[in-house]
NUZAGU-279840 format. One line per 8 residues: number of its first residue (from 1); their letters; for each residue x, y, z of N, C-alpha, C. Coordinates in Angstrom, 1 decimal. Example, Ala and Ser with C-alpha at 12.3 -4.5 7.8 and 13.67 -1.06 7.14 Angstrom:
1 = as = 13.2:-5.7:7.8:12.3:-4.5:7.8:13.2:-3.3:7.8 | 12.8:-2.2:7.1:13.7:-1.1:7.1:12.9:0.0:7.9
END
This chain:
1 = xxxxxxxx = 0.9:-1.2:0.0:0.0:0.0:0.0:0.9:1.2:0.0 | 0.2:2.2:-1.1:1.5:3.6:-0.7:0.6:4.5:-1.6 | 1.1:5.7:-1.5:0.2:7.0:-1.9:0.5:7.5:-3.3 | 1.7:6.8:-3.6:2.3:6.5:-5.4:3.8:7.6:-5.0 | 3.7:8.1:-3.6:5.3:8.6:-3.1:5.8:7.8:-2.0 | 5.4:7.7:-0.8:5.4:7.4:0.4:4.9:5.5:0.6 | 6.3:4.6:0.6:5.4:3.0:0.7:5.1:3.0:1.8 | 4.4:1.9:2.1:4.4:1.2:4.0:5.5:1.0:4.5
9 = xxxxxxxx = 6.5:0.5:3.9:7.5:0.3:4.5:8.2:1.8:4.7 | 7.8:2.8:3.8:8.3:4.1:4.9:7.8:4.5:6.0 | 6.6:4.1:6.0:5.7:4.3:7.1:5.7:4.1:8.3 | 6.0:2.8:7.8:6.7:2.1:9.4:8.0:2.5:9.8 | 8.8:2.7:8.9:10.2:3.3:9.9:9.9:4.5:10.2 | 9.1:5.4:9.7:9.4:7.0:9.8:8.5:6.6:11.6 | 7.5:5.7:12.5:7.0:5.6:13.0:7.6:4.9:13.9 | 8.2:3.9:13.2:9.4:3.4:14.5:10.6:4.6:14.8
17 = xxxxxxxx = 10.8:5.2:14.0:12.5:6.0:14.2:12.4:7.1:14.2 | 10.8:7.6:14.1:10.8:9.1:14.4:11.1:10.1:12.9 | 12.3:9.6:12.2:12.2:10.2:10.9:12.5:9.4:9.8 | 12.4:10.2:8.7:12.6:9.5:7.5:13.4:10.5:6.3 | 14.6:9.8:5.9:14.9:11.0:4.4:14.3:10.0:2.8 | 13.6:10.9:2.1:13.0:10.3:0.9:13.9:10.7:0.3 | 14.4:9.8:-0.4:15.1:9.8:-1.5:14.4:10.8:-3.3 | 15.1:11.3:-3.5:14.9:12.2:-5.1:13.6:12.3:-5.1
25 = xxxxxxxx = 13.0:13.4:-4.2:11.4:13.2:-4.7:11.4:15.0:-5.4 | 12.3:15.6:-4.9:11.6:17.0:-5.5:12.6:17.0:-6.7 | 12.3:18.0:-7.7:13.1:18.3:-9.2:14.3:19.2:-9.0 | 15.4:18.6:-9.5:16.5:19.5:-9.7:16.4:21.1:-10.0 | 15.5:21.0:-11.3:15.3:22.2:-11.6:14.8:23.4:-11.0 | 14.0:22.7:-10.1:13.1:23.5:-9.3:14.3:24.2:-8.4 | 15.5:23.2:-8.0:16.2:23.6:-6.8:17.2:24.8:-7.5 | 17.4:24.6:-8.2:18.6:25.0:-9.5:18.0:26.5:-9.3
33 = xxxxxxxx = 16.4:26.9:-9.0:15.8:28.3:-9.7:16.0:28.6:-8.8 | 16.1:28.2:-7.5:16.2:28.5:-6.2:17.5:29.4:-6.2 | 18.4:28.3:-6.6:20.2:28.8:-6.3:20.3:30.1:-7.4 | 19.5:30.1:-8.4:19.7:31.4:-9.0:19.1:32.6:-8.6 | 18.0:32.9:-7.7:17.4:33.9:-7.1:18.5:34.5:-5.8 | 18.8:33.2:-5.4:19.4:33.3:-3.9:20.6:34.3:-4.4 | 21.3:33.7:-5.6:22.7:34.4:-6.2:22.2:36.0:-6.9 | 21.3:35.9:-7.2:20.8:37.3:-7.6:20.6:38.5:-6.5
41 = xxxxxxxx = 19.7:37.7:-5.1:20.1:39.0:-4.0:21.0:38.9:-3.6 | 22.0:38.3:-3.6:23.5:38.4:-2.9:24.1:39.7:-4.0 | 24.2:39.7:-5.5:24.8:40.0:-6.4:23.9:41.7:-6.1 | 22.7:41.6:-6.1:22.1:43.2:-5.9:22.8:43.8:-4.9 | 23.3:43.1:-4.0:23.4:44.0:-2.8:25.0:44.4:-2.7 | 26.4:42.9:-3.5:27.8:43.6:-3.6:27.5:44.6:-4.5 | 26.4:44.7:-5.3:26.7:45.6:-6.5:26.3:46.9:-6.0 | 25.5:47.2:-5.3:24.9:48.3:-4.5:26.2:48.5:-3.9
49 = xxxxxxxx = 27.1:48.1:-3.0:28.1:48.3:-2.1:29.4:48.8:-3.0 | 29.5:47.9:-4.4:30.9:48.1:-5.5:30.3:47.8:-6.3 | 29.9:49.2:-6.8:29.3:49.1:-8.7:30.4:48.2:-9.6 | 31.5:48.2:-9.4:32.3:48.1:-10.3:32.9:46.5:-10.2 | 32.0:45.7:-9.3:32.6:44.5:-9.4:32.5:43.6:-9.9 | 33.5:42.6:-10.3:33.7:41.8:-10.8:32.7:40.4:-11.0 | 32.4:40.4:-9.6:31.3:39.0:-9.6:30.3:38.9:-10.4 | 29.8:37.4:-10.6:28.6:37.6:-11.3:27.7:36.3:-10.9
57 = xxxxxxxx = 26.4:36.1:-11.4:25.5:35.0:-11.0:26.2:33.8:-12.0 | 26.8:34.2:-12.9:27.0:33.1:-13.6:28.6:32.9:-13.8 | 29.4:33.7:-12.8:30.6:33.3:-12.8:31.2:32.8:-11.7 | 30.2:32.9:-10.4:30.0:32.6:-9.0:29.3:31.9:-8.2 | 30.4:31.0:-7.4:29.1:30.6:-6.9:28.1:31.0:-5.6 | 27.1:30.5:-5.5:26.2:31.3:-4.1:27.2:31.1:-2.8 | 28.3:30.1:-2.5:29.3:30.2:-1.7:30.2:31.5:-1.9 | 30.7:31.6:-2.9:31.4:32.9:-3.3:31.0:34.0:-2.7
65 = xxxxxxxx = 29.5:34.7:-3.1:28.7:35.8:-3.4:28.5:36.2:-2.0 | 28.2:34.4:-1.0:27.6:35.1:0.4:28.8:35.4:1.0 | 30.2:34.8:0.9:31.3:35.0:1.6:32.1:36.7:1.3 | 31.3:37.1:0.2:31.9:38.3:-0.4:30.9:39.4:0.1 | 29.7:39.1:0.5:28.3:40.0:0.6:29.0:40.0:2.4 | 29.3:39.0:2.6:29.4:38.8:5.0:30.6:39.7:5.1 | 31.8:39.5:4.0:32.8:40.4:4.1:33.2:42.3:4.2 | 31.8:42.3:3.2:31.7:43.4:3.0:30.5:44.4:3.9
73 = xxxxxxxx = 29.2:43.8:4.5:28.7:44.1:5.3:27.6:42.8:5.8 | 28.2:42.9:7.1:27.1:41.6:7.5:25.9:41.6:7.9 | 25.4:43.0:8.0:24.1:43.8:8.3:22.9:43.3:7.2 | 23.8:43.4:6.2:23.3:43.7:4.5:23.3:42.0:4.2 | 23.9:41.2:4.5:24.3:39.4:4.6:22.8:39.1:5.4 | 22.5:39.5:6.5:21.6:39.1:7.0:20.2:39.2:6.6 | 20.2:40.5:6.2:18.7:40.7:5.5:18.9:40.0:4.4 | 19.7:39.7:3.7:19.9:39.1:2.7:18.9:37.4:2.9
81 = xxxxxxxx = 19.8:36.4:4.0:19.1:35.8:4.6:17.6:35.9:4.5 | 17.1:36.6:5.3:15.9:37.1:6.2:14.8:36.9:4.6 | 15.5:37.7:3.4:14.4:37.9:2.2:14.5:36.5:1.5 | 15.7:35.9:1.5:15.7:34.3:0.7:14.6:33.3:1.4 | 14.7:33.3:2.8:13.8:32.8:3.5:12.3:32.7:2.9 | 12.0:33.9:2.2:10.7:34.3:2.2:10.4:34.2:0.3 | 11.2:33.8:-0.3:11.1:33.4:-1.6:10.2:32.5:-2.3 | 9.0:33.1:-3.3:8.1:32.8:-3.7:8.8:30.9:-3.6
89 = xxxxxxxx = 9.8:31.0:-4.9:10.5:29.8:-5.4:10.4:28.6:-4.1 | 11.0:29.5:-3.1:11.3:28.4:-2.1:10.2:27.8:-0.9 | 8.9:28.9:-1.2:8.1:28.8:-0.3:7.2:27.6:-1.5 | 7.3:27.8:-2.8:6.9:26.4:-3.9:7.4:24.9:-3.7 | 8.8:25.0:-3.2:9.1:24.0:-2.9:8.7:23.2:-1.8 | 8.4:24.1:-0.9:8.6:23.5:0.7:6.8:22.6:0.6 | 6.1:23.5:-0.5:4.6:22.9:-0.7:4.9:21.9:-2.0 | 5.6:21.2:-2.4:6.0:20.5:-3.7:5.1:19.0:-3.3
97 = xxxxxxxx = 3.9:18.8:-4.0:3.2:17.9:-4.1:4.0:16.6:-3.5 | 4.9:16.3:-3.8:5.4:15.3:-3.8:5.5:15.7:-1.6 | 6.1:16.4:-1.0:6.1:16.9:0.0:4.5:16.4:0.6 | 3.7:17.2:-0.1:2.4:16.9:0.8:2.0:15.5:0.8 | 2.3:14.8:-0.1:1.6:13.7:0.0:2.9:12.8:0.9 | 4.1:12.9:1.1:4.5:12.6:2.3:3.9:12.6:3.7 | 3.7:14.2:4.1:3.0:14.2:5.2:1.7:13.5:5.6 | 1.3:13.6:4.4:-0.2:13.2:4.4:-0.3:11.6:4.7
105 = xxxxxxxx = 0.7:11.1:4.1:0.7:9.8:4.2:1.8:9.4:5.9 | 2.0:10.0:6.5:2.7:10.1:7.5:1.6:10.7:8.7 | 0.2:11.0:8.4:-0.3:11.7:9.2:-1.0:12.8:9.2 | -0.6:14.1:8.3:-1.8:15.1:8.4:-2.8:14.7:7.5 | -3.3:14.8:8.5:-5.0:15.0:8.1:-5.1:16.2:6.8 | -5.1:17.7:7.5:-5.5:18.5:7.5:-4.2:19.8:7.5 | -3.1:19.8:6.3:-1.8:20.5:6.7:-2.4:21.7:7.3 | -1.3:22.3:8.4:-1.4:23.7:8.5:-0.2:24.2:8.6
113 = xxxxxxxx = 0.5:25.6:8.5:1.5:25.9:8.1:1.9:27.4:8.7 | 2.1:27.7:10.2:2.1:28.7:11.1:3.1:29.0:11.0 | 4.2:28.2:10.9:5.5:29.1:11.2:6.0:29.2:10.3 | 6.5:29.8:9.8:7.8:30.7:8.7:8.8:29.5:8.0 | 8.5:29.6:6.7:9.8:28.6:6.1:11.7:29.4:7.2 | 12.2:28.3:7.6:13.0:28.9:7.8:14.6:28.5:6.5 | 15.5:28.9:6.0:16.4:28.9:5.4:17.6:29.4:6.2 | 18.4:27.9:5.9:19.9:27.8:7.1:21.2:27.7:6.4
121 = xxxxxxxx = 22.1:28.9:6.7:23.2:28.8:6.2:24.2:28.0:7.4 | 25.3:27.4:7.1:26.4:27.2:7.5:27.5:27.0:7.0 | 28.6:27.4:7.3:30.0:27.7:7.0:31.1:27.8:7.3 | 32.3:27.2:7.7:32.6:28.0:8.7:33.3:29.5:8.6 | 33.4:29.9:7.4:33.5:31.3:6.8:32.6:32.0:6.6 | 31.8:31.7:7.3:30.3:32.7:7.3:30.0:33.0:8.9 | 30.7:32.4:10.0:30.1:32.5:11.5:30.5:33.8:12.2 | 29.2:34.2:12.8:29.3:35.1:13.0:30.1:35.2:14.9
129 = xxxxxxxx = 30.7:35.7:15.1:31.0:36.0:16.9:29.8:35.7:18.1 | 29.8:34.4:18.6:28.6:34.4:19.6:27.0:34.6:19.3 | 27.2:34.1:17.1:26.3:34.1:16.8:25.5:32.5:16.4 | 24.4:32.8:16.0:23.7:31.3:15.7:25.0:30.2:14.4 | 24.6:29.1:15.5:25.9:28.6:14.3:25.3:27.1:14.4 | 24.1:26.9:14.3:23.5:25.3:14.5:23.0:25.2:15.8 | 22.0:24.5:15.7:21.4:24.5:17.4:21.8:23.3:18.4 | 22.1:23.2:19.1:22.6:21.7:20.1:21.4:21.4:20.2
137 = xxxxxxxx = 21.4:20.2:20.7:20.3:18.9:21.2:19.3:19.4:21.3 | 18.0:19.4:20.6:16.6:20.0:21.0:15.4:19.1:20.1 | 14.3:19.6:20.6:13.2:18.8:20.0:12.5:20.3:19.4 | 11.7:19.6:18.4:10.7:20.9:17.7:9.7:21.7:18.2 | 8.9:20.3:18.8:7.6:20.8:19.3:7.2:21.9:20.4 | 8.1:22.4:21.5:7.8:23.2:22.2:7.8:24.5:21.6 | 8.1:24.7:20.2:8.3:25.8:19.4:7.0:26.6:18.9 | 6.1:25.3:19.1:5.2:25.6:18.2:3.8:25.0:19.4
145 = xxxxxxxx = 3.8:23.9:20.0:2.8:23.3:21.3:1.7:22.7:20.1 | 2.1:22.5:19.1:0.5:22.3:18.0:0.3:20.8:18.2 | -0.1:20.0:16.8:-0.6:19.0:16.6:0.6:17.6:17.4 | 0.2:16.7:17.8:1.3:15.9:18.4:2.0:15.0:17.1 | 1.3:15.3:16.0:1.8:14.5:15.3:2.6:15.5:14.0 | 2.9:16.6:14.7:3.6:17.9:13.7:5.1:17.1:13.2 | 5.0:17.7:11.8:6.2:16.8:11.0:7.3:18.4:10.7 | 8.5:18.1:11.0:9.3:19.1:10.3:10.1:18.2:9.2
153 = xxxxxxxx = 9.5:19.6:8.1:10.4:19.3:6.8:11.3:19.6:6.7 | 12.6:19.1:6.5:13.9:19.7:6.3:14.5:19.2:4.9 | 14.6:20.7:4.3:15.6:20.2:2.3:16.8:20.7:2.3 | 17.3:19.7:2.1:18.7:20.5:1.8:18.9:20.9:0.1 | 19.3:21.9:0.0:19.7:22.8:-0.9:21.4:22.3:-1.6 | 21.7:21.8:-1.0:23.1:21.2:-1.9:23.2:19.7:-1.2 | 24.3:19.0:-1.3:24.3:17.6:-1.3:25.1:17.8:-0.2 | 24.0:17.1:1.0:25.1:17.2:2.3:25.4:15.8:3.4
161 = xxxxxxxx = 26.6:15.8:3.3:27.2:14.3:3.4:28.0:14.5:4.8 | 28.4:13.2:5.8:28.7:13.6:7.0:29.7:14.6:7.2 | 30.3:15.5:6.1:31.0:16.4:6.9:31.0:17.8:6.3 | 29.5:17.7:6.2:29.1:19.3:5.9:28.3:19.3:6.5 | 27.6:19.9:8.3:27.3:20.1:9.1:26.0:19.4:8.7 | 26.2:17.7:8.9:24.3:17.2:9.1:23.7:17.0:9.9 | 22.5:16.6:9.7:21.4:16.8:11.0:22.1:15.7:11.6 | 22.1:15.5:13.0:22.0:14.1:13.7:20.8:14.1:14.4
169 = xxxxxxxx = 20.4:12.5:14.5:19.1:12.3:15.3:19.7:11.1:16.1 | 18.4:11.1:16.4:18.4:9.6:18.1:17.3:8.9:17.3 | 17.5:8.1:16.8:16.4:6.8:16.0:15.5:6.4:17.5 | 14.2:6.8:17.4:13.1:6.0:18.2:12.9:7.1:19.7 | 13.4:8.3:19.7:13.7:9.0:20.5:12.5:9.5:21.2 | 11.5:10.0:20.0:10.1:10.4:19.8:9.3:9.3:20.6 | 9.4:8.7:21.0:8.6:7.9:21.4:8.7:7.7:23.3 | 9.9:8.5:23.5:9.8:9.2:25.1:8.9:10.1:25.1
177 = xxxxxxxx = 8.0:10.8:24.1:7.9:12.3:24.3:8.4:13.3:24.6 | 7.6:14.6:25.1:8.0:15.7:25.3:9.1:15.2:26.5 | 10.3:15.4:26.4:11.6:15.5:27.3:11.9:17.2:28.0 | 11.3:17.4:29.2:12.0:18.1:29.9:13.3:18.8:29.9 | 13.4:20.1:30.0:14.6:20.9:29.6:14.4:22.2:29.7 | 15.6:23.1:29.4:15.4:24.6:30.0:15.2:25.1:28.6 | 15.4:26.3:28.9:14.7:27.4:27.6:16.2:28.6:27.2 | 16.3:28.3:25.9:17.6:29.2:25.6:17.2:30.2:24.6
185 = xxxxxxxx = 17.6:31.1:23.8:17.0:32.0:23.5:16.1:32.0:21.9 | 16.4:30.6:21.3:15.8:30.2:19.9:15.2:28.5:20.4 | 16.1:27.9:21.3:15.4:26.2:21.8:14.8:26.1:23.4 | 14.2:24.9:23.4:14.2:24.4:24.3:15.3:23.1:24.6 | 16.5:23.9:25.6:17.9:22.9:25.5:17.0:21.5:26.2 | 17.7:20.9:25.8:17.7:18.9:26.9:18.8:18.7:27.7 | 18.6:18.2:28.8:19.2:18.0:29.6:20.1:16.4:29.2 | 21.4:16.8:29.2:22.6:16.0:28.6:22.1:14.2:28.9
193 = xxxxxxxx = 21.9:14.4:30.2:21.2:13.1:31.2:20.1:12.2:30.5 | 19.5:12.8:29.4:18.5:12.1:29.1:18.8:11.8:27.1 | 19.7:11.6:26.9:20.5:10.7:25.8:21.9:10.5:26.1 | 22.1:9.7:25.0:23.6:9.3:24.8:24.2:9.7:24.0 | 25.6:9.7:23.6:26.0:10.4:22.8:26.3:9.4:21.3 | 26.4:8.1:21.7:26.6:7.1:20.8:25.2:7.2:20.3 | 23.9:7.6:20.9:23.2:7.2:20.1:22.8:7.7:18.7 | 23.0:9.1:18.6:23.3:10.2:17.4:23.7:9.2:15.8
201 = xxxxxxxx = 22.7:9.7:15.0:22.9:8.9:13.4:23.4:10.1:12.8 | 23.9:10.2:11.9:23.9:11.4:11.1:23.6:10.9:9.5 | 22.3:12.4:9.3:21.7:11.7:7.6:22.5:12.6:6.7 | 23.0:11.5:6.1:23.2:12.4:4.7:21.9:12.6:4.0 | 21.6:14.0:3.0:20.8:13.9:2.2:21.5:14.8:1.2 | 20.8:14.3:-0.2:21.4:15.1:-1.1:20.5:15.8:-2.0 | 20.7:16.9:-2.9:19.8:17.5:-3.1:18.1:16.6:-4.4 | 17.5:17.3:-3.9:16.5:15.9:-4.0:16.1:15.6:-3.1
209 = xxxxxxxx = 16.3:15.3:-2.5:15.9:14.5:-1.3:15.1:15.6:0.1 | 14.7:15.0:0.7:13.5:16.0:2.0:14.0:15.0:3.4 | 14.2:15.2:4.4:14.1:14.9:5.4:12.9:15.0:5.9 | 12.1:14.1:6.3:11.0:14.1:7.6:11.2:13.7:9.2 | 10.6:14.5:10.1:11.2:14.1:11.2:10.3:14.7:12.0 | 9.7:13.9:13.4:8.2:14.1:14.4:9.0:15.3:14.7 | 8.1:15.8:15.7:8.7:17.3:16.7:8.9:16.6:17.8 | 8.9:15.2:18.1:9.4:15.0:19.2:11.2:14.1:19.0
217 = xxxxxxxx = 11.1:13.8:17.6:12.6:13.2:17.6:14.0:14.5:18.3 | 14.7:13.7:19.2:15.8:14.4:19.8:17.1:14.5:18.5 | 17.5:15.9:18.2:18.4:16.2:17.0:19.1:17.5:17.4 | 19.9:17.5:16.6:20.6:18.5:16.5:22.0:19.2:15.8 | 22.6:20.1:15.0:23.2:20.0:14.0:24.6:19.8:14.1 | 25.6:18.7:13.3:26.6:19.0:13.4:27.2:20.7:13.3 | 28.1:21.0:15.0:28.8:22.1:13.5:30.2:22.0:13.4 | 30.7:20.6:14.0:31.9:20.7:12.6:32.0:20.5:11.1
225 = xxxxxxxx = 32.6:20.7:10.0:32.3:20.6:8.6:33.5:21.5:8.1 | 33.7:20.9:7.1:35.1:21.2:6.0:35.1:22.3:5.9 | 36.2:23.2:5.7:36.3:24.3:5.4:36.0:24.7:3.9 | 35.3:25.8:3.4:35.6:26.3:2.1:34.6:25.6:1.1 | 33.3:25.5:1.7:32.1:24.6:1.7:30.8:25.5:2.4 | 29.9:25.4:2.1:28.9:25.7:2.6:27.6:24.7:2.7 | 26.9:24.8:3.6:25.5:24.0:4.0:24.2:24.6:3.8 | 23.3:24.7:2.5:22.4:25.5:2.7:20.9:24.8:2.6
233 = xxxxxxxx = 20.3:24.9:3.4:18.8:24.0:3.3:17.5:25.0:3.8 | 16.6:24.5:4.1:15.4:25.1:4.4:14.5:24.1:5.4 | 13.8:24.1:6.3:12.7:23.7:6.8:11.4:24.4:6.9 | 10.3:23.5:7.8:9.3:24.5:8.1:8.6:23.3:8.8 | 7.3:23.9:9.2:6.6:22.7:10.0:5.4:22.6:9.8 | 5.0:21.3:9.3:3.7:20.7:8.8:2.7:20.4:10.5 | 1.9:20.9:10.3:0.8:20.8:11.6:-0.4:20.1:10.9 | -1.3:19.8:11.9:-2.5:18.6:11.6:-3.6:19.5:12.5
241 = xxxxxxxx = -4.4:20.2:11.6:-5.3:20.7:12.1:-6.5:19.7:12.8 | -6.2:18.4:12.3:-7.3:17.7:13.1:-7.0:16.7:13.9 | -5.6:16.8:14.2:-5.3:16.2:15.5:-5.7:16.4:16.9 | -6.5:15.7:18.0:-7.5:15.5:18.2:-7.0:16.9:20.1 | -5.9:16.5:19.9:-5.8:17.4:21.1:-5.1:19.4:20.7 | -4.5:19.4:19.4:-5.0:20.4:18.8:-6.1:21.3:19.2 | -7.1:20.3:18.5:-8.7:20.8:18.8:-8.7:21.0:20.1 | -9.0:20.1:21.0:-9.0:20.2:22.4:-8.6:21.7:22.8
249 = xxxxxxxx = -7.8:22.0:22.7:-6.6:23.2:23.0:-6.4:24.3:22.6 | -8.0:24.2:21.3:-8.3:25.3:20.9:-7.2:25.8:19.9 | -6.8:25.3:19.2:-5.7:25.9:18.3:-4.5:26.2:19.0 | -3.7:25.8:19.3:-2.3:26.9:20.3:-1.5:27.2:19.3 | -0.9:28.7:19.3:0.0:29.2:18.9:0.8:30.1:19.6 | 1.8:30.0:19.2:3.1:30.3:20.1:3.4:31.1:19.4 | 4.0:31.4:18.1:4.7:32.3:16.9:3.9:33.6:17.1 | 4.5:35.0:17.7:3.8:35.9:17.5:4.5:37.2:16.5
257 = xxxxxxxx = 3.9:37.8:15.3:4.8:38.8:14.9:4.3:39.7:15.3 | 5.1:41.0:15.3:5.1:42.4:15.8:5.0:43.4:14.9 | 4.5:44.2:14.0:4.3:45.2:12.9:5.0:46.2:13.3 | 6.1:46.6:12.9:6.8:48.0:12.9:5.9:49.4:12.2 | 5.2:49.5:12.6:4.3:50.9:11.7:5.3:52.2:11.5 | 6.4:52.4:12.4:7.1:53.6:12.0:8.0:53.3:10.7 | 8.2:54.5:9.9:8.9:54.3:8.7:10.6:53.7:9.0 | 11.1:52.8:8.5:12.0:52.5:8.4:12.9:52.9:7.7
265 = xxxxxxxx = 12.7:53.4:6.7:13.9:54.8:6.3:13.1:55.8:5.6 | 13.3:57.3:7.0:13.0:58.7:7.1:12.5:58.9:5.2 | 11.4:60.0:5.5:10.8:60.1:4.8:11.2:59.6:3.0 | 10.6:58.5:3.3:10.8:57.2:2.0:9.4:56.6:2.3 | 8.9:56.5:0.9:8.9:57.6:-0.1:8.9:58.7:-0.7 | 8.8:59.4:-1.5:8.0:60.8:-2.1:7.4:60.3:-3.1 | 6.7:61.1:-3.3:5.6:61.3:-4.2:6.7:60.9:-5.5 | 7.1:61.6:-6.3:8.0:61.4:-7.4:8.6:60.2:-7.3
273 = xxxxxxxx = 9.3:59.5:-6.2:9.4:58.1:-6.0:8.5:57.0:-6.5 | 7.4:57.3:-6.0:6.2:56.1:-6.1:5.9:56.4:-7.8 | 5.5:57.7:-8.3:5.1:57.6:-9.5:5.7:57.3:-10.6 | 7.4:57.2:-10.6:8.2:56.8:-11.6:7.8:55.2:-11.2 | 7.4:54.6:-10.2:6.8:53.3:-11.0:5.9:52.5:-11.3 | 5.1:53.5:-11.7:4.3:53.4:-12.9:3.8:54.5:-13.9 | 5.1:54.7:-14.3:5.0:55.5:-15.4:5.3:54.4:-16.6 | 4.1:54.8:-17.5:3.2:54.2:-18.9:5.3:53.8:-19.7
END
């Protein structure tokens, strides 16, 4: 029995072991239009900084561009981030048919889709001072308190093999539940005492391929990885609007945004701004 993506036999391990990586289910090309957008706002913004440079989308690669964009201003690197995150292309992917019928076949009922695709660089020529560089040992679900059977999707964006910072899990971890632990400023840490260290797998996945994994599997990112290399992927979190204690609970949401209403840069617009575009 299978959904013409997802067999039983995925079914059952993703249920015994908490995750699952499918092998080549999304299209190259699709990932390929990705890497070219991603290389386009890197390239707007050195070119903004040095009209006169040399780089280019087609002579560079998105390793290059971001190590040349962080060098030059890391301010401008970040928002850089912040807008790839939010890319038509990659918010298409993270919904790629082939994706839903995973979940679906794993469990939601009913997808819902509350929190923010997120998009993860790593490098070790990209880290910033005391800044996010991989998260240690944590589970998903206190991020979010939603469906018990919430799936996070994780793609990797290039082909990432054990020594380009991969995910590690605890096979069957999920099945303690919610694990007790303190609160750090992006996770909920675990307490060291409540795994091992042998027990950590680490998945390779390559591009093509999607990671599946419950909110309750215990994971966390390698961050050692080769120098002169980059790690770039994307997640987000599939919720089950009709999972039964969901309801119960009335919906819970945890993700709150905040609307900046003051202008962000002093009087921007004018008038003559706005009408040059849309002029005939």
């Amino acid at each position: 029995m299978s959904n013409g993506y997802c067999s039983t036999q995925d079914m059952a391990f993703y249920k015994r072991s908490g995750y699952l990586v499918a092998k080549n289910i999304l299209p190259e090309a699709q990932i390929a239009e990705i890497h070219h957008e991603i290389a386009r706002i890197l390239l707007g913004q050195i070119r903004y900084l040095d009209p006169g440079t040399h780089l280019s989308t087609s002579g560079n690669s998105v390793y290059e561009l971001l190590r040349a964009l962080f060098k030059k201003d890391q301010g401008r690197y970040l928002a850089c981030l912040r807008l790839i995150a939010r890319l038509y292309s990659l918010q298409s992917l993270m919904m790629h048919p082939a994706i839903l019928a995973y979940t679906k076949a794993l469990g939601i009922e009913m997808p819902v889709m509350q929190s923010r695709t997120v998009f993860h660089v790593m490098a070790n020529q990209l880290k910033f001072p005391n800044g996010y560089f991989g998260f240690d040992v944590h589970q998903d679900w206190p991020s979010l308190q939603s469906s018990l059977d919430m799936i996070t999707v994780w793609i990797p964006l290039v082909d990432v093999d054990a020594e380009l910072f991969p995910i590690e899990v605890i096979p069957g971890s999920h099945l303690n539940g919610l694990v007790k632990g303190g609160v750090s400023e992006h996770i909920s840490t675990i307490d060291p005492l409540a795994y091992n260290e042998s027990d950590f797998v680490r998945l390779e996945a390559s591009r093509g391929d999607v990671i599946f994994m419950t909110a309750f599997n215990l994971h966390r990112s390698v961050v050692d990885g080769r120098d002169h290399d980059v790690r770039l992927a994307a997640s987000c979190r599939y919720e089950n609007a009709m999972e039964r204690h969901v309801v119960e609970h009335a919906y819970p949401y945890c993700q709150h945004n905040i609307v900046k209403r003051e202008l962000i840069v002093e009087n921007f617009p004018t008038r003559d701004q706005v009408q040059a575009i849309f002029q005939p």
